[in-house]
N, C-alpha and C positions, 0 to 999 in steps of 0.2 A: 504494500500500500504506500502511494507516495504521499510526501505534504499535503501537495493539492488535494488528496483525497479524504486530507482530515476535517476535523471541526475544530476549530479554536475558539477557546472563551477565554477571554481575557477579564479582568476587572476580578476584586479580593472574594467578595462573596460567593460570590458566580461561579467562580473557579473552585473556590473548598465547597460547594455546594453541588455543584457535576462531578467534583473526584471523589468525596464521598456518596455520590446515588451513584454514579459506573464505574468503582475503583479499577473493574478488569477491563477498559474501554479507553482509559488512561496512558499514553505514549510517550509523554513527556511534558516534563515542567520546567519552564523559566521562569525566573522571578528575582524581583530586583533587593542587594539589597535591606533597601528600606523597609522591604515586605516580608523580609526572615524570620520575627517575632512571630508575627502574625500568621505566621505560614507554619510556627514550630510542629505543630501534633500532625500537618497535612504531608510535612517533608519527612516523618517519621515513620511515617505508613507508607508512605512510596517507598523509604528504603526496606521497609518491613517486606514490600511485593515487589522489591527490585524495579521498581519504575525509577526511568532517568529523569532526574533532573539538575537543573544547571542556574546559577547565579549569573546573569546578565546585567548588563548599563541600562539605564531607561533609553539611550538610543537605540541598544539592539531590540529590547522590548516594543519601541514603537518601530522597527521593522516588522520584526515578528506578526505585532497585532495589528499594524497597521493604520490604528489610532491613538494617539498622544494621552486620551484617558483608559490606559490598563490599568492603572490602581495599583503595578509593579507584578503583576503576574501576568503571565500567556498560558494558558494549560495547553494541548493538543490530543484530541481523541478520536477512537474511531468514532463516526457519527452514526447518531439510532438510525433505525431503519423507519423510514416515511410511513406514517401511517396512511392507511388504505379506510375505505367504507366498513368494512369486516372490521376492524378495531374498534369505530365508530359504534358499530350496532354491539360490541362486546363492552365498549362502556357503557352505552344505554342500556344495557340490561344490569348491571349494579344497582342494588339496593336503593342508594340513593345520586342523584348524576344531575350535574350542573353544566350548561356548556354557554358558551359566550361569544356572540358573534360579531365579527368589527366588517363594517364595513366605514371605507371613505376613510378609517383610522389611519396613516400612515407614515407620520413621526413616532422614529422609534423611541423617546423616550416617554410620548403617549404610549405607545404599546407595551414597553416593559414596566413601566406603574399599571396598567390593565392584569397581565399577568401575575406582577406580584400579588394585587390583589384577589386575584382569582386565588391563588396557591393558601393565602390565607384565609379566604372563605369558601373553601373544600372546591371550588367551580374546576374541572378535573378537562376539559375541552374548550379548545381556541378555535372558532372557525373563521376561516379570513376567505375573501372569494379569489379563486383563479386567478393565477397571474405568473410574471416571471417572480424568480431568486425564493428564498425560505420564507417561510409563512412568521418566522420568527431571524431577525436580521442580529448580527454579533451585538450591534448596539443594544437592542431592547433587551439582549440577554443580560448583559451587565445590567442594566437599568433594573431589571428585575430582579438583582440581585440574592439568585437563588431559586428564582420562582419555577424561572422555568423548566426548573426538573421538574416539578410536579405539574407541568401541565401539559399537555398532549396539544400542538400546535398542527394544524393541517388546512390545507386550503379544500375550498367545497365549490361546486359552483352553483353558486348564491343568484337567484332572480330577483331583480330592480322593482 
């Protein structure tokens, strides 16, 4: 699998909050730094699973991440696999099932406060309508900081 083929999350939350929901999905960690405190129990566990990581500059970090707000981490993972319809009718059949539909939303740091808050009041599904790139952009992930492990982001195609 090359780079190109990973997901990177960048920003402090965001990052210990994907390595601990997919510790085994996890490929490597840079982090600045300033963010090594902060990072102590998450660099602990990586060496615990033999996951790489590496101490960077916040200039290689804003290579890496490609935005000037990483927060001094970049994670690198394999990425979940795209949920389908069939996932969809597999949440709606849970007990209890929340889902949230944006449309017209498309500033990501409107969309990662939407998902954070979804992740804190159980709402378990993000529907956005059709379109190009992720239903969920590096940005709003950070913004979310955290959230959006717990929420199932998928595009639908939504009628006007």
């Amino acid at each position: 699998m090359s780079r190109a083929d990973l997901e990177s999350i960048h920003g402090l939350r965001a990052a210990v909050a994907a390595f601990f929901a997919r510790p085994d999905d996890v490929v490597h960690i840079a982090y600045a730094e300033g963010a090594r405190g902060a990072l102590r129990e998450t660099l602990q566990e990586a060496a615990r699973r033999r996951i790489a990581y590496t101490e960077r500059t916040e200039d290689d970090l804003e290579r890496i991440s490609g935005v000037t707000h990483h927060e001094g981490v970049c994670i690198a993972l394999r990425p979940r696999p795209l949920p389908g319809p069939a996932d969809l009718e597999d949440l709606a059949d849970a007990e209890r099932f929340l889902a949230v539909v944006l449309d017209g939303v498309t500033n990501p740091h409107n969309v990662g406060a939407i998902v954070r808050s979804m992740a804190h009041f159980g709402a378990r599904v993000l529907l956005v309508p059709e379109g190009s790139g992720p239903p969920l952009s590096p940005a709003a992930v950070r913004i979310a900081e955290g959230g959006a492990e717990h929420v199932v982001a998928m595009r639908a195609p939504l009628e006007r």
